[in-house]
C-alpha positions, -999 to +999 in steps of 0.1 A: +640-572-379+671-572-391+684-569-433+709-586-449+720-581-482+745-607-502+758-595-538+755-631-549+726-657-546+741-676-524+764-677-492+799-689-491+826-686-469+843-650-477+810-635-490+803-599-474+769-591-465+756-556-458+736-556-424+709-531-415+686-531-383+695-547-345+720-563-334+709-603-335+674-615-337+653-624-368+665-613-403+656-613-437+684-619-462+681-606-496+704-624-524+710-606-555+687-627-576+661-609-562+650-638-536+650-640-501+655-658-470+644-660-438+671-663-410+686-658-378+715-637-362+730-646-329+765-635-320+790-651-348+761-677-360+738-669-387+714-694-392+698-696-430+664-711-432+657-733-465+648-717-493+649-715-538+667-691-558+654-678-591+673-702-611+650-730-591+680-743-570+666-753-537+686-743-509+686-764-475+687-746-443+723-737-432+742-722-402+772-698-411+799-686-388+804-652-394+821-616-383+813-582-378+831-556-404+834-522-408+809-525-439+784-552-424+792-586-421+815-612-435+811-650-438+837-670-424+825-710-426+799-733-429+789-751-396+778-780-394+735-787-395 
């Protein structure tokens, strides 16, 4: 499985996210609040299932265009559900 991590609690389009594990496949991303996310890689597309951050704000599942980098990934735009 691969990791993600995000310094924030959320994604947004120029967010860098540390990657650890295979290629593409299943992930689990892990925000800075301390909550986590299930999700897919595959190619440029991560897709972000629903989930809550610790503040209670319910996130709805998401799909995120994004890059390789030297450092991990970065996120480049929001696709469309």
């Amino acid at each position: 499985m691969i990791e993600i991590g995000v310094s924030s609690s959320h994604l947004y389009p120029g967010a860098r996210l540390s990657l650890a594990g295979p290629e593409s496949g299943a992930a689990v991303i892990r925000f800075a609040d301390g909550t986590s996310a299930t999700a897919r890689l595959e190619g440029s597309e991560l897709t972000l299932a629903p989930h809550t951050t610790r503040a209670g704000t319910r996130i709805a599942a998401k799909r995120w265009r994004v890059a390789r980098s030297e450092d991990g990934l970065r996120v480049l735009a929001k696709l469309s559900a």
